[in-house]
SERO-4910 file (N, C-alpha, C, O; in steps of 0.05 Angstrom, whole numbers):
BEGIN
 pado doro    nc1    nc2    nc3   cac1   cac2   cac3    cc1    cc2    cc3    oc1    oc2    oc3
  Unk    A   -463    169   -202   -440    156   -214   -442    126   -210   -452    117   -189
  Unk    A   -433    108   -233   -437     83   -223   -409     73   -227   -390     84   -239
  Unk    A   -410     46   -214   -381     34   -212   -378     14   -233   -397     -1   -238
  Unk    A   -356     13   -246   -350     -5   -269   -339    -30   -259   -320    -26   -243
  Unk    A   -345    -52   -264   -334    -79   -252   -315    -74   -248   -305    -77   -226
  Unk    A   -301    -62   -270   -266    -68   -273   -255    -50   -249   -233    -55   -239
  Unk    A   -269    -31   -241   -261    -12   -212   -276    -11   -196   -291      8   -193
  Unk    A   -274    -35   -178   -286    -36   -150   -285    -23   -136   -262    -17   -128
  Unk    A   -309    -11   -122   -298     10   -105   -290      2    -70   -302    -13    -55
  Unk    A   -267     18    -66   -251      1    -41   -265     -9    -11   -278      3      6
  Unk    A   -258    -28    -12   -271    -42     23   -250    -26     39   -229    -17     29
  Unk    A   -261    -22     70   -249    -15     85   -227    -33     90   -229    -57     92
  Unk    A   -205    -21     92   -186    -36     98   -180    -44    125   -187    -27    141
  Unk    A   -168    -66    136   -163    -75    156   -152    -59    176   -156    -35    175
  Unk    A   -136    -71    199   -114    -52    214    -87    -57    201    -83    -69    180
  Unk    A    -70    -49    216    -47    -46    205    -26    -61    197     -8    -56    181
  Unk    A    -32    -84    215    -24   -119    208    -39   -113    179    -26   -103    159
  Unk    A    -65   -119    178    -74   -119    151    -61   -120    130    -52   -138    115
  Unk    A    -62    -83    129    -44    -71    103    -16    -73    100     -5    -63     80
  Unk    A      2    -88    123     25   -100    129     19   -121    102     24   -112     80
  Unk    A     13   -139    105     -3   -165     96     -4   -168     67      9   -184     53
  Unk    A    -25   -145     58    -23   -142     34     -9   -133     20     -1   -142     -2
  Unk    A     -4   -111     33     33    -96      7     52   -114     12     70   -110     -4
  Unk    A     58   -136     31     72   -146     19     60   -173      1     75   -183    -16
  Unk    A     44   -180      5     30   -201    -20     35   -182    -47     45   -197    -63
  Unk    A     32   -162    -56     28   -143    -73     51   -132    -87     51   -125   -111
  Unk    A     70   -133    -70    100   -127    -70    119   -161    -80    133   -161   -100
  Unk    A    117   -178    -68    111   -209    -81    104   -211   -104    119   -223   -119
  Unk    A     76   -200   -114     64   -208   -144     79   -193   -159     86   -202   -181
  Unk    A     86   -171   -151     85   -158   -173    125   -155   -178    135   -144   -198
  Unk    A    140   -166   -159    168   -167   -162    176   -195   -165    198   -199   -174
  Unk    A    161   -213   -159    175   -245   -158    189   -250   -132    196   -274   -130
  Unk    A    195   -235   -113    203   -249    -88    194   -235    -70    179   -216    -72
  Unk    A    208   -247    -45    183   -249    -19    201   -217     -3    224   -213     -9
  Unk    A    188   -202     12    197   -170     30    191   -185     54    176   -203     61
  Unk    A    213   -164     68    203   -164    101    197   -139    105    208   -120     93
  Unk    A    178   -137    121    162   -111    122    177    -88    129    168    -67    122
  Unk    A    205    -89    146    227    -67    143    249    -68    123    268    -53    128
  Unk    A    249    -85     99    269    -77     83    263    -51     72    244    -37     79
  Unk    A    278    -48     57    285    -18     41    280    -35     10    296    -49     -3
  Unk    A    250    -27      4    248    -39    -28    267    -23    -43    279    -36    -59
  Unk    A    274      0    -42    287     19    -63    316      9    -62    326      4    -84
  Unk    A    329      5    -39    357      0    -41    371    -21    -50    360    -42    -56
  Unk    A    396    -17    -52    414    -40    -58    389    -55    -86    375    -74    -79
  Unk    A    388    -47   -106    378    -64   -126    349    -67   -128    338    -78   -147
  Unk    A    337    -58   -107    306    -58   -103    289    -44   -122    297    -43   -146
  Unk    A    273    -36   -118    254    -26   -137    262      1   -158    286      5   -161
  Unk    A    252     12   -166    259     32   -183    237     50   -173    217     42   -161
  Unk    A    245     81   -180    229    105   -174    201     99   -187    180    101   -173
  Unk    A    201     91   -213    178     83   -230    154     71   -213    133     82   -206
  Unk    A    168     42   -206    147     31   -184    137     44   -163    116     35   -154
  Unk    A    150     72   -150    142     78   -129    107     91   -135     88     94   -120
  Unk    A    110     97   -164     85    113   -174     62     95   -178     38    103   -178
  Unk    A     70     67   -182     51     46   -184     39     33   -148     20     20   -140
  Unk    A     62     46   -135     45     47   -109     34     54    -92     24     43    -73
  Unk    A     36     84   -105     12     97    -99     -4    105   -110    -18    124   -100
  Unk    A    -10     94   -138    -42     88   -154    -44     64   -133    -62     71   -117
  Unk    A    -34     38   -125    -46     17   -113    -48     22    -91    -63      6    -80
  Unk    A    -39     39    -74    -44     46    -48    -70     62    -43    -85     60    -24
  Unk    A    -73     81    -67   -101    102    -62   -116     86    -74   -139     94    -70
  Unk    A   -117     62    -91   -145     57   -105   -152     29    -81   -176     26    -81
  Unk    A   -137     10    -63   -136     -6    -44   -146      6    -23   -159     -7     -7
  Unk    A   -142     25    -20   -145     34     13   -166     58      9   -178     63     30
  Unk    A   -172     74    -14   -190    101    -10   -177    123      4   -188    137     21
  Unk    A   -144    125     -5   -141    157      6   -126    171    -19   -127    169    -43
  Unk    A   -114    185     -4   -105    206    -33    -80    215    -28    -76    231    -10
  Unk    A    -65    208    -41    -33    210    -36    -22    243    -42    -20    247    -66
  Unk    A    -17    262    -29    -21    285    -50      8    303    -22     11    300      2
  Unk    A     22    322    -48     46    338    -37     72    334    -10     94    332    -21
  Unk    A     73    333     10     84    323     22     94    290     25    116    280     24
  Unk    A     63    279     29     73    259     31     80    237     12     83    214     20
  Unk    A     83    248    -20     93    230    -41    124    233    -41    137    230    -61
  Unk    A    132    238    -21    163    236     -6    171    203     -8    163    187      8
  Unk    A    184    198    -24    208    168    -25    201    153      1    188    132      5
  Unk    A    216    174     23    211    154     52    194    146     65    201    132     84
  Unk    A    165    150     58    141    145     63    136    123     44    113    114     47
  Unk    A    151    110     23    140     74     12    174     67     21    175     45     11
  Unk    A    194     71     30    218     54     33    210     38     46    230     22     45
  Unk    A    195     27     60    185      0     71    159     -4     74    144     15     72
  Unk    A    147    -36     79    120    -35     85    115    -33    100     93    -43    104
  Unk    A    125    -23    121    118    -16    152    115     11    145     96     22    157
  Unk    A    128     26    127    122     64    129     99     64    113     81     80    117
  Unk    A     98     44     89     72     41     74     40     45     96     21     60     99
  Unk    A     50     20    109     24     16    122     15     41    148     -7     44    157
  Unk    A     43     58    157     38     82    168     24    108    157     10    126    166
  Unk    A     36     99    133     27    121    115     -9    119    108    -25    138    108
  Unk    A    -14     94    104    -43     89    101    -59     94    125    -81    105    127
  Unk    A    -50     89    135    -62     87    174    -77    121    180    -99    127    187
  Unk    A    -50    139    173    -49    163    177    -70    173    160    -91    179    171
  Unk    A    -69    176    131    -86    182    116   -117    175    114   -133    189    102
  Unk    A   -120    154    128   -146    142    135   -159    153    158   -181    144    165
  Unk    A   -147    173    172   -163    186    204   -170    206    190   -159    217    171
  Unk    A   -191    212    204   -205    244    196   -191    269    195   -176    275    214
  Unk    A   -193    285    174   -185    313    177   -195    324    210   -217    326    220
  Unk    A   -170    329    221   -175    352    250   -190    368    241   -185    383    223
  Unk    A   -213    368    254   -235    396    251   -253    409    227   -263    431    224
  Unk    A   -252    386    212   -268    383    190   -269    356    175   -259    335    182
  Unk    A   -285    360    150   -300    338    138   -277    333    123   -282    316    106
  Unk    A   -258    340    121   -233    328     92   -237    338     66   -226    326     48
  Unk    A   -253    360     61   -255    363     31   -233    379     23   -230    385     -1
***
């Protein structure tokens, strides 16, 4: 398989400051103003359900994991601090096997 410019395939991502870092640079571009890493994007006027789906295409194609059943739960992007938990988590090895 080869990689298409237009889809880079993902660098390891940083630690958790890191991906702190970037979702909110990301969260900035893509809303026009600035987050603190514990607001609640959804509330009081915040984001829409819609976006939540655009963040986790940008969360799995940024980081290389795979967002799947449980944890596409709302409360797992209500902030960039659960974002960046959420990545953190997804990024350690399957217990007792290879992750397939």
């Amino acid at each position: 398989m080869t990689t298409s410019p237009d889809r880079p395939v993902p660098e390891p991502a940083g630690d958790a400051d890191t991906v702190r870092t970037d979702l909110l640079q990301f969260l900035a571009k893509h809303t026009g103003r600035d987050w603190a890493a514990d607001a609640d994007v959804f509330g009081n006027g915040g984001l829409s359900s819609i976006f939540a789906m655009e963040l986790v295409v940008h969360l799995e194609r940024t980081y290389g994991i795979a967002i799947r059943g449980a944890d596409l739960r709302m409360d797992n992007f209500r902030t960039v601090r659960r974002m960046g938990s959420l990545v953190e988590r997804l990024r350690q090895p399957a217990p007792g096997g290879s992750g397939a």
